[in-house]
C-alpha positions, 0 to 999 in steps of 0.5 A: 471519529476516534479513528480519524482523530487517532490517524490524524495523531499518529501521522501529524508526527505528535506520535514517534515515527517508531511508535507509528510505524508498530501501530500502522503495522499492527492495523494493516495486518488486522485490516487485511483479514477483512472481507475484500470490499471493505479491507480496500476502503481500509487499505486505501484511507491508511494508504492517503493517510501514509502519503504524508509521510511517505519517507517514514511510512514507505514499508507500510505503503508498501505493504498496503499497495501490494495487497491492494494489487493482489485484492484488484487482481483477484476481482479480475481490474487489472489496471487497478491492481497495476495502478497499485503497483505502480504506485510503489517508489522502486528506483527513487526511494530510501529503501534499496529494493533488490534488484530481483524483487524490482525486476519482479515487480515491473514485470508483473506492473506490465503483465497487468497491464497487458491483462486489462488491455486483453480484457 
């Protein structure tokens, strides 16, 4: 319950976009060290969490999609890890991603893709 209350806080906008944006950060980094299962739960309730606010939160949704992908990836669910992916605004976002890292990411989007087909 502290936990969703404290979300609820930082996202509802009462907390400063720089002050969450920190917070966020500092947990996604912690989540990520704990065990497979249960770091997806983690990554995927901030992740719904972050939604809200894309536009303030679009490094750390980011940050979380990827990391999900490399957890389906590694659990051999190809099209999670893809859908995961998928999910990352690359062409209609604040941010401008290089051309080299958008390029990176579609292809690999396409390879997973091609790996759950195959399997």
């Amino acid at each position: 319950k502290q936990w969703y209350q404290r979300r609820v806080a930082i996202t509802a906008g009462s907390v400063s976009v720089g002050v969450s944006r920190k917070v966020f950060s500092h947990v996604i980094s912690r989540v990520k060290s704990l065990p497979s299962n249960l770091c997806l739960e983690y990554c995927t309730t901030l992740t719904e969490a972050l939604k809200l606010r894309l536009m303030s939160f679009e490094d750390q949704i980011t940050e979380l999609n990827q990391h999900m992908a490399d957890l389906y990836e590694a659990k051999k669910d190809y099209s999670k890890a893809a859908s995961n992916l998928s999910a990352i605004p690359l062409e209609n976002s604040q941010k401008n991603y290089s051309k080299a890292f958008t390029t990176q990411m579609y292809l690999k989007i396409a390879h997973l893709y091609l790996e759950g087909r195959d399997s």
